[in-house]
C-alpha positions in Angstrom: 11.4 -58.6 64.5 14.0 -56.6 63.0 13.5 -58.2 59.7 9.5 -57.1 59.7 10.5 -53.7 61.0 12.8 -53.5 57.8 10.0 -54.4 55.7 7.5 -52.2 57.1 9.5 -49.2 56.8 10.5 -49.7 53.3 7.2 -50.5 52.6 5.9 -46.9 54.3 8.4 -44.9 52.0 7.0 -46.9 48.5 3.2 -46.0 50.1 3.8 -42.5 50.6 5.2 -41.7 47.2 2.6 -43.3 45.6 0.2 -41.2 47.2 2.1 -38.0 46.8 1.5 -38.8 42.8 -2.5 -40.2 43.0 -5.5 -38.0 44.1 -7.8 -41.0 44.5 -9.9 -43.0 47.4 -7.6 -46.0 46.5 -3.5 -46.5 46.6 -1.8 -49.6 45.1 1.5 -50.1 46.0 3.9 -52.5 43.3 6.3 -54.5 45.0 8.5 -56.7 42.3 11.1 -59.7 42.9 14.2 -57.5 42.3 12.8 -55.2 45.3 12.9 -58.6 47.8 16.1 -59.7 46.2 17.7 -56.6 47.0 16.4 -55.9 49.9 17.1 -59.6 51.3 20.7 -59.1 49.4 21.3 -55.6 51.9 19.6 -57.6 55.0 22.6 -61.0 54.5 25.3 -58.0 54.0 24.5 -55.9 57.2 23.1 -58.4 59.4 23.9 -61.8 60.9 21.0 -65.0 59.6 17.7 -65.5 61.6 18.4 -68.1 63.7 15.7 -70.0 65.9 15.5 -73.4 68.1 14.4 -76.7 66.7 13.6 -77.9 69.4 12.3 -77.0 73.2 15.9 -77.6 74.6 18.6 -74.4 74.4 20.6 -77.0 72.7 24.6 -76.7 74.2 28.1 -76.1 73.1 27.7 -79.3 71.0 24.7 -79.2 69.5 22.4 -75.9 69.0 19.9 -77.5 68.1 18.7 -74.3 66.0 17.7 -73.4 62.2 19.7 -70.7 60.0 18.3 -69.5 57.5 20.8 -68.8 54.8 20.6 -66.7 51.6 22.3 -69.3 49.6 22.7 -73.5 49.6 23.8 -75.0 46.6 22.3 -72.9 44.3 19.1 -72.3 45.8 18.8 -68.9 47.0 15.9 -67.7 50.2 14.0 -65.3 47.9 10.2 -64.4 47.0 8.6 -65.7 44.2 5.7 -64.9 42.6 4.0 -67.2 40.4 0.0 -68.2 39.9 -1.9 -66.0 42.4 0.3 -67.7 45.1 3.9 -66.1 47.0 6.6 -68.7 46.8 9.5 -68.8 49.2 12.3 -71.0 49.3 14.3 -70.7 52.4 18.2 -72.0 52.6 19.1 -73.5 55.7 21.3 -74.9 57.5 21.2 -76.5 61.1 21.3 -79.4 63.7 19.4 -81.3 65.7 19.6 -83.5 68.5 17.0 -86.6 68.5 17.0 -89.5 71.6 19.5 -92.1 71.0 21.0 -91.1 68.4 23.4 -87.5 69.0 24.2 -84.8 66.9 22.8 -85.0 63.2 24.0 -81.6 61.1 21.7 -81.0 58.2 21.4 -78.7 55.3 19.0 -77.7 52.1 16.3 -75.8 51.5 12.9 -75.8 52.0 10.2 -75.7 49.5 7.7 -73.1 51.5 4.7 -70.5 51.1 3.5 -67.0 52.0 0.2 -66.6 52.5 -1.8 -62.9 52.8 -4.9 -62.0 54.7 -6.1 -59.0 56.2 -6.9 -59.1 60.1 -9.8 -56.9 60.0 -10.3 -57.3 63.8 -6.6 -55.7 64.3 -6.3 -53.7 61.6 -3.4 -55.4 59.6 -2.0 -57.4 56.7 -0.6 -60.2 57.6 1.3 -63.3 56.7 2.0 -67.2 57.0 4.8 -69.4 56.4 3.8 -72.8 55.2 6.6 -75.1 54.9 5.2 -77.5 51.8 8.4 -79.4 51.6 12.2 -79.6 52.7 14.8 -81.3 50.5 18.2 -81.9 52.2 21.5 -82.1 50.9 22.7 -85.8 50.1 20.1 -87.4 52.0 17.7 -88.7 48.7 15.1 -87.0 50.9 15.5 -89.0 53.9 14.9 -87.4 57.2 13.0 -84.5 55.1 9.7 -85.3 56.3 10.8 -84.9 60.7 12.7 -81.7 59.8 9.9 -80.2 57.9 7.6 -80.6 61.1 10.3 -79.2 63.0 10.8 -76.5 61.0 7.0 -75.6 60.4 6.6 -76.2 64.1 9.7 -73.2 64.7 8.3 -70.6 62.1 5.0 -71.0 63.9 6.2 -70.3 66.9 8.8 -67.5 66.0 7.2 -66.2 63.5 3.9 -66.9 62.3 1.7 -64.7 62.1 3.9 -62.1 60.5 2.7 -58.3 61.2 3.6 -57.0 57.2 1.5 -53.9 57.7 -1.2 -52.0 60.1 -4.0 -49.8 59.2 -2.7 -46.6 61.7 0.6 -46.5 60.0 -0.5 -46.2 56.2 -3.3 -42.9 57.6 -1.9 -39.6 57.5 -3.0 -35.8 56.8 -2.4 -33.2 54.1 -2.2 -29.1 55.3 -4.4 -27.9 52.8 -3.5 -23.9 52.8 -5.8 -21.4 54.6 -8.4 -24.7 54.8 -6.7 -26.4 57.2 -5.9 -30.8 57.2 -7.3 -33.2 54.9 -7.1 -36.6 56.6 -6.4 -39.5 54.4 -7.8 -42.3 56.7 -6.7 -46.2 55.6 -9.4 -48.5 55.7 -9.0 -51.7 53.8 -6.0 -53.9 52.5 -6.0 -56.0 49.5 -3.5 -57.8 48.3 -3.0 -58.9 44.6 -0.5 -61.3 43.4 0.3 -61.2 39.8 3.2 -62.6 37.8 6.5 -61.5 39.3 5.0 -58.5 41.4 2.8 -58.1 44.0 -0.3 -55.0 44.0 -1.2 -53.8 47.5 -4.3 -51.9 47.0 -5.1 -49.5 50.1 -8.7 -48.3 50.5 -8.8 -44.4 51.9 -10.9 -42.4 53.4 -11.0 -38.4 53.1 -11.4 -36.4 55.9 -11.6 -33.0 57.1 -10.3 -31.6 60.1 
């Protein structure tokens, strides 16, 4: 949560300057990879990792049984890509797990992951999906990859997914116009557009009197 809450507030602060500079019915917001690699760069240096369950145990002293997600694991970094209309994410981890039989199997890698955009028109949002496409641990030859991928898909889901990037209410505002009274800039669309490297929110408006 406070990772989204991060997101949206930075994201409020790039909206409204970009309004202060555009008299138009339509707002587009740039978002590049050196904004998300700073941003998650200041979010590893002032916070501790997500950290979710694995599995529907609380794990124990032992065994947690529980996901990190790391910024860096040999080499790979968790950033945000963007490459052919599509947001790419690879996500470091580490972790352990606890399967029947067997005992305590530690683990580490990275996973091989996606971000996909849609607007929730019935709740006024933009939101987003994690799909895990792959996960490649360390000094396994890919063994094991397959079970940790459904658990891990299986954890975002159900911690994360869907993931609230924006809402319609936040992005509307009014101007004082002087001696006239407000004019009401009303959001009421989202679309996003991924190009090479950057991401184009465009934000449909509305102007109102009141």
């Amino acid at each position: 949560m406070m990772y989204r809450q991060t997101f949206a507030a930075v994201l409020a602060v790039f909206l409204f300057v970009s309004v202060a500079a555009a008299q138009k019915a339509e707002v587009t917001v740039s978002l590049n990879e050196p904004f998300f690699d700073a941003l998650l760069d200041w979010v590893y240096q002032n916070f501790d990792p997500p950290q979710f369950q694995i599995s529907n145990s609380e794990g124990s002293a032992t065994c947690s049984e529980s996901v990190k997600i790391l910024r860096e694991m040999n080499g790979v970094r968790t950033a945000v890509r963007f490459r052919e209309g599509k947001i790419y994410v690879p996500l470091a981890f580490s972790g352990s797990y606890n399967p029947p039989f067997i005992g305590c199997l530690e683990f580490a890698g990275w996973a091989e992951s996606n971000l996909e955009l849609e607007f929730d028109k019935a709740n006024q949002r933009l939101i987003g999906r994690v799909r895990v496409l792959n996960v490649n641990l360390n000094g396994t030859g890919g063994v094991g990859g397959t079970v940790i991928a459904k658990l891990l898909q299986s954890s975002i889901d159900k911690k994360f997914n869907p993931i609230e990037i924006l809402t319609i209410d936040k992005m509307s505002f009014g101007v004082p116009i002087q001696k006239s009274g407000n004019l009401n800039m009303k959001a009421v669309s989202v679309t996003p557009e991924i190009g090479h490297g950057i991401v184009n929110i465009r934000i449909g408006y509305e102007f109102r009197k009141n």
